[in-house]
C-alpha positions in Angstrom: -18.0 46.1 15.3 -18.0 48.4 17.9 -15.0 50.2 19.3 -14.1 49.6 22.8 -10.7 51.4 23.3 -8.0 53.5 21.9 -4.1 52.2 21.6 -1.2 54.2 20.7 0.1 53.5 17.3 3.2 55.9 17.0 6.4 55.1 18.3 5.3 56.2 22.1 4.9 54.0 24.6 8.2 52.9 25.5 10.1 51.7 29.1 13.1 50.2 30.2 13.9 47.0 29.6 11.7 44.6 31.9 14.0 42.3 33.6 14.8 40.7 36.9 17.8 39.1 36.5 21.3 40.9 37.9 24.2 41.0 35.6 27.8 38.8 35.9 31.3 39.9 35.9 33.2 41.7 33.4 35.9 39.7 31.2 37.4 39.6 27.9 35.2 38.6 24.4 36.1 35.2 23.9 38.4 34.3 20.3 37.6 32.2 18.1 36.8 31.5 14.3 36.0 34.9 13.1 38.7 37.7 12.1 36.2 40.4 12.8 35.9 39.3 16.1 37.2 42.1 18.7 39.4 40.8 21.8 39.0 44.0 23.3 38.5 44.2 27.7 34.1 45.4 27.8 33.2 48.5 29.8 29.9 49.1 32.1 28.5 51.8 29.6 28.2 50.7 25.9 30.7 52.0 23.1 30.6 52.6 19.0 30.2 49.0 18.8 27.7 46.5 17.4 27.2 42.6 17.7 25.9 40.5 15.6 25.3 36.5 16.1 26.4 35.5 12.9 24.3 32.5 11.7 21.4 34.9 12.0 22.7 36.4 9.1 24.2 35.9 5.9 27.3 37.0 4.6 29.0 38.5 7.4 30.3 42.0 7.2 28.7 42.0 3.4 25.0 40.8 5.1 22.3 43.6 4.9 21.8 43.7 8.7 25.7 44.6 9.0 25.6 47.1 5.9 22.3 49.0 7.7 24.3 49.3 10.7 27.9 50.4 8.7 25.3 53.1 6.8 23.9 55.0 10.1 26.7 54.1 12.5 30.3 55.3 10.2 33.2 53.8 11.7 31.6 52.0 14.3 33.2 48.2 15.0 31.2 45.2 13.7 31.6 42.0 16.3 29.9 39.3 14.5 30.4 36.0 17.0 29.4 32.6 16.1 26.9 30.4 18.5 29.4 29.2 20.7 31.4 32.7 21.5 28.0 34.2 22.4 27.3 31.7 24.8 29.9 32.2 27.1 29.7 36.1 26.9 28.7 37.9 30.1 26.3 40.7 30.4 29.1 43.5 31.2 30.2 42.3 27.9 27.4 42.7 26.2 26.6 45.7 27.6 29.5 47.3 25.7 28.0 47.3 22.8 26.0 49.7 21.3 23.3 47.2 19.7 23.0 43.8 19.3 21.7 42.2 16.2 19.7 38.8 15.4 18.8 39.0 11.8 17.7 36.9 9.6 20.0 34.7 7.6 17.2 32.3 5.6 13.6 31.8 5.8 13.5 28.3 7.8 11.1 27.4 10.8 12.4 26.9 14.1 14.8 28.6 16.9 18.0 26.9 15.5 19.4 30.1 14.0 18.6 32.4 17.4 19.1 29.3 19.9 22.3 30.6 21.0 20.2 33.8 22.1 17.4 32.1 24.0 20.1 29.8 26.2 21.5 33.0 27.5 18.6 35.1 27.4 18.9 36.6 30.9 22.4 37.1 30.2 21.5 39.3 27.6 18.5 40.5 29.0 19.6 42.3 31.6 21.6 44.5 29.9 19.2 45.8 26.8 17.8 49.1 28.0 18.1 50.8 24.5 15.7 50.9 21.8 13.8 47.7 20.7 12.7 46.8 17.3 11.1 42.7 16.8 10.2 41.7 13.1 7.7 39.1 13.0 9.2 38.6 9.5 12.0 37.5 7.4 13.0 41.7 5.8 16.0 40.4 4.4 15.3 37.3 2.4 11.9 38.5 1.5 13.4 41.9 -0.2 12.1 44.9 2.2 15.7 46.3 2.8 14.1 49.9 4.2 12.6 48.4 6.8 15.7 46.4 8.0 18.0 49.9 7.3 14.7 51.6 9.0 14.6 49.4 12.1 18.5 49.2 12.8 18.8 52.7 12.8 16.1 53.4 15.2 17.7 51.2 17.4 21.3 52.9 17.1 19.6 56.2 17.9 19.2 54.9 21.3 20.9 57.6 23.6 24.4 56.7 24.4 25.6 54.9 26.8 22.4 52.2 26.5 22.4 49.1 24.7 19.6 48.9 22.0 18.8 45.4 20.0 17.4 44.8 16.3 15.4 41.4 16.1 14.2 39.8 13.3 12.2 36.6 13.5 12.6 35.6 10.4 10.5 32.6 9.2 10.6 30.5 12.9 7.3 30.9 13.8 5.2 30.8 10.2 4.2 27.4 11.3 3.8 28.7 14.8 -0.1 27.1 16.4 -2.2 29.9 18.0 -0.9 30.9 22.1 3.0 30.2 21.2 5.1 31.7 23.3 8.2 33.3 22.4 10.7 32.4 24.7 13.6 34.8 22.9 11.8 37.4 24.1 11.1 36.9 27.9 13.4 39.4 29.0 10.8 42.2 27.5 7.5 40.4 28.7 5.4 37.9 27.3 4.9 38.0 23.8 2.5 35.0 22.2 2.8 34.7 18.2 0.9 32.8 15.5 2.1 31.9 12.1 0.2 33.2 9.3 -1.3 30.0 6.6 0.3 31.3 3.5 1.6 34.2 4.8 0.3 37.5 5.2 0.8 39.2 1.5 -0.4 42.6 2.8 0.6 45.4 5.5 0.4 48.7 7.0 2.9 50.9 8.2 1.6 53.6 11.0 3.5 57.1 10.2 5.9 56.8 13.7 7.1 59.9 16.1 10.3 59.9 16.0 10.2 58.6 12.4 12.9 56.3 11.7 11.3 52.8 11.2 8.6 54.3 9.0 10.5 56.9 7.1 10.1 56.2 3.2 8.4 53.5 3.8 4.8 52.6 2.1 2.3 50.0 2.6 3.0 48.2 -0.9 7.1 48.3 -0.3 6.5 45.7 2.8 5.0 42.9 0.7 8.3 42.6 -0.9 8.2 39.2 -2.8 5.0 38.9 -1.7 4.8 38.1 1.9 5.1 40.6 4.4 4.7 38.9 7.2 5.3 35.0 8.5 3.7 35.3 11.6 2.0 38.3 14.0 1.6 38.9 17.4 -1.6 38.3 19.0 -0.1 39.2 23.2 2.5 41.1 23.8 3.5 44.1 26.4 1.3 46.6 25.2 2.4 49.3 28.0 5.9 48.9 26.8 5.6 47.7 23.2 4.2 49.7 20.4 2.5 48.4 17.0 4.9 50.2 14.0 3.0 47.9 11.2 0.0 45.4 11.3 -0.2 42.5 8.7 -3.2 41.6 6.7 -4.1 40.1 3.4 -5.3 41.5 0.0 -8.3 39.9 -0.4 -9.5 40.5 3.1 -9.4 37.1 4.6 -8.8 36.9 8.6 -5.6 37.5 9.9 -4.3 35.2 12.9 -5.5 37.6 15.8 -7.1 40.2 13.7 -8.8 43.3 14.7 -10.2 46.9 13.7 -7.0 49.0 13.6 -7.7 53.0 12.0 -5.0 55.3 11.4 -5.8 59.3 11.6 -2.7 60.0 9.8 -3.7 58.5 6.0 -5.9 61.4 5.8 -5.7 64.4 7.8 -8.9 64.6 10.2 -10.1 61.1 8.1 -10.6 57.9 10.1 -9.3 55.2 8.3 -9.9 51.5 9.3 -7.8 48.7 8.9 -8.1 45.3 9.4 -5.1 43.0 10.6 -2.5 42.0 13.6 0.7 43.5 14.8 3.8 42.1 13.2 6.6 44.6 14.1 6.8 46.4 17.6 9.2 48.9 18.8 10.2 50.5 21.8 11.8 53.7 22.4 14.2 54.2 25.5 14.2 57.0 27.9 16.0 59.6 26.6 18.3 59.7 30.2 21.6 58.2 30.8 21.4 54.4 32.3 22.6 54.0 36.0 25.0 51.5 36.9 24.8 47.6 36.0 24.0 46.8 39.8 21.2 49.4 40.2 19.3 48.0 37.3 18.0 44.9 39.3 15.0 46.2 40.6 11.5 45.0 40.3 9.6 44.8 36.6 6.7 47.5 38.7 9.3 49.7 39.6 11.1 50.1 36.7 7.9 50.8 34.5 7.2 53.6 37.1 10.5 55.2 36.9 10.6 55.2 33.2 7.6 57.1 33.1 8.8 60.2 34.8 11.9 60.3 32.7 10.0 59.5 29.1 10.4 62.4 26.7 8.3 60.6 23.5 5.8 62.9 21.3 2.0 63.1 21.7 0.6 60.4 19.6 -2.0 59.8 16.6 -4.5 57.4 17.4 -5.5 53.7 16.3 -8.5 52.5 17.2 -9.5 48.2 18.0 -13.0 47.1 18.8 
């Protein structure tokens, strides 16, 4: 096979949040079921807050996605809101928080867990400029805690005043035909996604600049109980998005969307080759502080050329696809 082109596999390529939507009018978090719900009036920029939808997870406060969060954020308030309270929050709500969260509560196919999130995606959407990490994967029910406490706290890190958002998949797509498109995730591009026929029960992590997703973590600590990955990525928004770990399988059978990945950082001045698809991408935020809700509107072209001037990520190591 012969290499064509080089991609970025450190945490570099990054840009603001691609979205076309404006954002609605402030208000108060709506009430309902949950004590740990905050009633408190939202501001424009984003406070020591996170929110969590809570039937992506499991166990509320006690969940893992919510104990990553209380770990690299102390003393920041938890807002875990049920389906219905989401849905009628507006985006200068949401952009008072410092992250949102959709983990994953049980491996089970389908959106049902997330739907909330999809129906108001542009609400939402509009309003994430922070860091971005999307799990094609289920970390918490399949045993990899360090990449769940890894990924959330890349995505706190984002630079303050910007909303960042953790995003775990979970199971929905390991039945997912090739060409699905994941309609969660319009507000970043278009990513397409393909589950993986009996799971994918190896991976690679790429060493990251800054390191926080990759930190600690090895290639053998990803298979957990034995399936790293439900499902990879075979489009997504390569200019913005960045590959942090590829799946693959032990025995060297094709992954969905597989190709010739190498890593330079394995071995120092070494070229190592590795087969397999993307199944968790990350993207780092411009390290400047956000402008106003109403100046954010602007075209997906423009916003990928302002972003550029302003980006302060490190020089990369390279991976290689044919």
């Amino acid at each position: 096979m012969t290499p064509m082109t080089f991609l970025k596999s450190v945490l570099l390529v990054a840009a603001l949040a691609l979205i076309s939507c404006g954002t609605e009018g402030g208000g108060q978090l709506p009430v309902g079921e949950d004590p740990t719900i905050s009633t408190m009036p939202q501001q424009v920029n984003s406070t020591n807050k996170v929110l969590i939808l809570g039937s992506t997870i499991s166990g509320g406060l006690s969940s893992r996605e919510a104990q990553a969060v209380a770990a690299h954020a102390p003393g920041v308030q938890i807002d875990i809101v049920t389906p219905a309270q989401w849905a009628v929050l507006t985006a200068d709500q949401f952009m008072g928080y410092r992250a949102i969260v959709l983990g994953d509560a049980s491996c089970q196919s389908g959106e049902a867990a997330f739907q909330a999130a999809v129906t108001n995606r542009v609400t939402w959407g509009t309003i994430v400029d922070g860091n971005v990490a999307i799990l094609g994967t289920n970390p918490v029910t399949n045993h990899t805690p360090l990449l769940v406490e890894n990924s959330i706290r890349f995505v706190l890190d984002s630079m303050q005043g910007r909303t960042g958002m953790y995003i775990s998949l979970g199971c929905a797509y390991q039945s997912a035909p090739a060409g699905t498109t994941v309609t969660l995730l319009e507000p970043f591009g278009t990513f397409k996604i393909q589950g993986v026929p009996g799971c994918a029960d190896a991976a690679h992590m790429f060493r990251m600049s800054p390191s926080f997703v990759s930190s600690g973590v090895s290639d053998s600590s990803l298979v957990g109980d034995g399936c790293a990955a439900r499902s990879v990525f075979t489009t997504y928004p390569e200019k913005n998005f960045a590959f942090a770990a590829i799946a693959r399988r032990a025995n060297g059978s094709v992954i969905p969307g597989e190709q010739l990945y190498s890593d330079f950082l394995v071995q120092p001045e070494v070229e190592t080759f590795f087969p397999g698809a993307p199944y968790v991408l990350v993207r780092v935020a411009p390290r400047t502080r956000r402008r106003a809700a109403a100046s954010r509107t602007g075209s997906r072209r423009a916003r990928s050329a302002t972003w550029g001037m302003d980006s302060t990520a490190s020089p990369p190591a390279r991976a290689r696809i044919p």
